[in-house]
N, C-alpha and C positions, 0 to 999 in steps of 0.2 A: 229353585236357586238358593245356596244356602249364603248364606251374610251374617259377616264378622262385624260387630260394631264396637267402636274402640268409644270413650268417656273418658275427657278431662275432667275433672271435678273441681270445681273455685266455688263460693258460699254463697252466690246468689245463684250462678248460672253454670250450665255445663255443656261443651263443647262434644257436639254427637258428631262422629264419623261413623259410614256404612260401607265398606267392602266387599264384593263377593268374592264367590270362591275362586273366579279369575283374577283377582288382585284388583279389578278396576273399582274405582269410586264410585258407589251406586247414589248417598244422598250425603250433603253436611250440613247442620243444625245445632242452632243452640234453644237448650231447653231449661226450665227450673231445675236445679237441684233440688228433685224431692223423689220420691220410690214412685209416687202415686202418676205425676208425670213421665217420665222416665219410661214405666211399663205402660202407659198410654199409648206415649211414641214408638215406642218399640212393638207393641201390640198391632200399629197403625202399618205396617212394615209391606210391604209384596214378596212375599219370598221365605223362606224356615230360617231360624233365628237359631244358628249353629249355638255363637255363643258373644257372650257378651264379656268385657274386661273392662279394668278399671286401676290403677294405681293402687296401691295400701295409703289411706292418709286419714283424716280426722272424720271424714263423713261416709269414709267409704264403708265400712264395719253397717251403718244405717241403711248406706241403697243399698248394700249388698244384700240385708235381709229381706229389705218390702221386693226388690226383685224376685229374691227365689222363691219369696212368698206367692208370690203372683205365676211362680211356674216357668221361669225361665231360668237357662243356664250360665250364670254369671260367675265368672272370677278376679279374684284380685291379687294384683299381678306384684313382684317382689321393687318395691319404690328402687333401690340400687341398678338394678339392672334395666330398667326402663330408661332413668337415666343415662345412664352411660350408652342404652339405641339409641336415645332419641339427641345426642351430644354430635352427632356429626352431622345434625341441618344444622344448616347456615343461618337461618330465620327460624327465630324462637317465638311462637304463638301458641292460643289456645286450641287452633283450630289444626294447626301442623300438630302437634303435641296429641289430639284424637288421632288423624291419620297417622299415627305414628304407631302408637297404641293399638289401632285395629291391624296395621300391617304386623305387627308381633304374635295378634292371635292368629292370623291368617297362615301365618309361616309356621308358628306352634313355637316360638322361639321367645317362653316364659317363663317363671317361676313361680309356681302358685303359692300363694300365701293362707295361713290358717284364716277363716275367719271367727274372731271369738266370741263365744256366746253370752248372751245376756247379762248371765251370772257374773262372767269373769269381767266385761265389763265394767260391771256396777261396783267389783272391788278395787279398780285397777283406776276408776273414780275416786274410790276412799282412799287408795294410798296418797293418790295426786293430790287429793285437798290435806291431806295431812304432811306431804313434804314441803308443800306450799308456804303453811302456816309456819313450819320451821326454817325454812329460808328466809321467811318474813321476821319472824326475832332473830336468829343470826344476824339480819345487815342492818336493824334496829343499833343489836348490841355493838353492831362493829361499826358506827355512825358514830352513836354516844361516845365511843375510843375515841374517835378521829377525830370529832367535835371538842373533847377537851383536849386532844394532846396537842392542839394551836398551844394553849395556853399553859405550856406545861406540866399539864395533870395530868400523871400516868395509873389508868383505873389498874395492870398489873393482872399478876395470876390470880381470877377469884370466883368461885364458886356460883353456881347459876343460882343459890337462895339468896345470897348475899348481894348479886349485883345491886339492885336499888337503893342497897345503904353505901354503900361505895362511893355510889355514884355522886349521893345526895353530901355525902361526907365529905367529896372534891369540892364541892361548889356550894358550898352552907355560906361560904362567906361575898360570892356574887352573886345578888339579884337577876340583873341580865341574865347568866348562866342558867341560874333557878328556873325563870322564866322559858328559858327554851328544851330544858330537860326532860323538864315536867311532863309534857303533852307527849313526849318519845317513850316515860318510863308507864305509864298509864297506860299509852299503845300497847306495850312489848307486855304490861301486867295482865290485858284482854284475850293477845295472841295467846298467852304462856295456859289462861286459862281452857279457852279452847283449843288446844292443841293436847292438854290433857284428859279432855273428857274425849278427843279424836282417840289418844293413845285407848282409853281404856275400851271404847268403840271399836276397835283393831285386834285387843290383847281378847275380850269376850267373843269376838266373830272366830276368833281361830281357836279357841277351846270347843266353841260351840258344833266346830268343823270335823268331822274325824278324819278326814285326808292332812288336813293342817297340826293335828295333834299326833297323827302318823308319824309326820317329817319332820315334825319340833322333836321326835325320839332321838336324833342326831344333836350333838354337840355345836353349841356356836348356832345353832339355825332356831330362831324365835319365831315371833307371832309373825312379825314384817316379813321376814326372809320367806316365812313359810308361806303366806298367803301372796306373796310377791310372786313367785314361782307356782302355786297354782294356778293363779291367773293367767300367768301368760303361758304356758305350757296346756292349757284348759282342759286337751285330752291326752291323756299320756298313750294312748292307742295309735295314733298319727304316727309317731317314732317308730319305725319297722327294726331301728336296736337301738338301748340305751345311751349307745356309746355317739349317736348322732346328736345327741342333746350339746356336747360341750361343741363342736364345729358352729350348731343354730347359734347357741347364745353368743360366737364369734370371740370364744377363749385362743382358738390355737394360736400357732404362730403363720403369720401371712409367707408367701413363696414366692419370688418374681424369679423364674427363669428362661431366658430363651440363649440360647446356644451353647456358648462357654460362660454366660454369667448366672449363677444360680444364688440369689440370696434370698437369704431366710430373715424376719423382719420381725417387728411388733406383731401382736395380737391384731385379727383381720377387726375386729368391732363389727362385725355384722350383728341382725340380728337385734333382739329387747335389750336395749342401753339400761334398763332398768334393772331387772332382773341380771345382769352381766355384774352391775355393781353391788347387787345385794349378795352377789355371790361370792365376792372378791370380800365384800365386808365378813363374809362368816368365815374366810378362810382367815382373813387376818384375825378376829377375834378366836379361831380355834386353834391358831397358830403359839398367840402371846399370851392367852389368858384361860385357853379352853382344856375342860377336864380330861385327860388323858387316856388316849384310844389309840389303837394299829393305825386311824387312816392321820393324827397326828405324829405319829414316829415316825410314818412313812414321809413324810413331808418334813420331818426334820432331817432326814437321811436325806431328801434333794435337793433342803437349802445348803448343807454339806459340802454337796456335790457342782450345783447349779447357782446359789446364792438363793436370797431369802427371797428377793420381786420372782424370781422363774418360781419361786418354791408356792408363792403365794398363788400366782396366776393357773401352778399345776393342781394346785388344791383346791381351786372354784371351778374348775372344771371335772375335778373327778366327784366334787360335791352333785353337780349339778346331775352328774349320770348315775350316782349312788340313791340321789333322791329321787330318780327317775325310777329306777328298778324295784326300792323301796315300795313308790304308788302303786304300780304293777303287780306286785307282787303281795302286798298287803302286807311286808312283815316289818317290825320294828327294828334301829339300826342295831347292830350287831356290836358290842363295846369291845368284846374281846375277841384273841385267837384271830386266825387272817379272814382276810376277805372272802365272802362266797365269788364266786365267779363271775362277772358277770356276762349274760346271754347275750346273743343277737338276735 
């Protein structure tokens, strides 16, 4: 008898449902969230272990590896559309939530998601601790703003070396003020440090990378950009054509039609939120600031036509399938003369 087993995963515990191949509920359990468990139980089973599923979320990328480690066929399933199955029970649990999940693998009514590899992981670690630390001085500096403008002192347009005398300049003549500055501009001088040894920690990994020094041959696309999109892209073999990269990272435009109402929307945002805005950032930096090349004229001839946000959002999408064909292909970007083609 073969058995579908669906996994909720929460961070102490996870909800096991078992299904066979007649749909009916063979066992439900909850077990540790750990690999080592997990194929314990699963190992413990009566019957062949079709296949195993599980959500895409923060631990899944971990069981998913000690599993297949272990010889079983596990996947992980696209978080959106699970969602939106499991939206029409009435009762929202942990354990309806596995049965929900094993009836989707049973039906085959899924989306399989990449899982990514080590490597990419550990990058995709490095970018997170390094945007972290810059969100952390952004709402320092925009604290320190909000914290004088009570009192009428407006810090103004000024330069990230200067902020500390500024600041200290506003407030030389209140103690109080001094007092509660101090311990924010000290923070923000610690963040500021480590976020530059992070930067240079980022800017050496993607020199030291030949795929990342590949894709930095394109304009507008840096260390970040580049190592941001190798990460989450991890193997560019998975794309059966280039041109599926910009739908993944959820550039186009969304469709809702059913009868006589057909309307065309926003960007669907599927897909690495991450990698979607690194991509929007190089179009806008090759758009206002970046050296001049065919795929910038091209995109000045659609702001033209389309304005400049269509123009922007159509130029991290064809970045994103340009970088794609580039990896593949091993050749550096092209400055001049039109585009080579690209394949499917």
């Amino acid at each position: 008898m073969k058995l579908f087993i669906g996994l909720d995963v929460s961070l102490a515990k996870t909800a096991v449902c078992i299904v066979s191949e007649h749909g009916k509920i063979v066992k439900e359990a909850e077990v540790g969230s750990d690999p080592a468990a997990l194929t314990q139980f699963a190992l413990e089973q009566q019957g062949e272990i079709a296949m195993i599923g599980m959500e895409a979320g923060p631990l899944s990328q971990w069981l998913h590896r000690g599993l297949t480690e272990a010889g079983l066929e596990v996947v992980l399933m696209d978080t959106r559309q699970v969602k939106g199955a499991l939206k029409a029970m009435p009762i929202k649990t942990d354990r309806r939530d596995a049965e929900g999940i094993a009836r989707l693998l049973h039906l085959g009514w899924f989306r399989p998601v990449h899982c990514k590899s080590v490597s990419a992981q550990e990058i995709r670690a490095l970018l997170g601790a390094r945007k972290s630390i810059q969100q952390g001085v952004i709402a320092l500096e925009m604290s320190l703003r909000g914290l004088l403008r009570n009192f009428g002192l407006k810090v103004g347009a000024i330069s990230k070396g200067r902020f500390d005398a500024r600041i200290q300049e506003l407030v030389a003549s209140n103690t109080t003020l001094v007092a509660a500055t101090e311990p924010m501009l000290r923070a923000r001088a610690t963040l500021r440090h480590e976020l530059a040894r992070l930067e240079r920690h980022v800017r050496s990994l993607a020199q030291d990378d030949p795929t990342c020094r590949l894709l930095m041959t394109m304009p507008a696309v840096g260390a970040v950009v580049a190592l941001t999109f190798k990460s989450a892209v991890d193997d560019p073999a998975r794309f059966s054509s280039s041109k599926k990269v910009g739908p993944w990272v959820g550039l186009p435009p969304s469709r809702q039609q059913s009868g006589e109402r057909d309307v065309t929307g926003g960007i669907t945002k599927a897909g690495d939120a991450h990698l979607r805005r690194a991509l929007c950032q190089a179009a806008t930096v090759m758009m206002n600031r970046g050296r001049g090349s065919w795929l910038r004229t091209w995109a000045s001839r659609v702001a033209k036509r389309r304005g400049t946000k269509r123009a922007m959002v159509a130029l991290a999408r064809r970045i994103g399938v340009i970088l794609h064909r580039m990896w593949l292909d091993g050749r550096n970007f092209r400055w001049e003369g039109a585009p080579e083609p690209i394949h499917a």
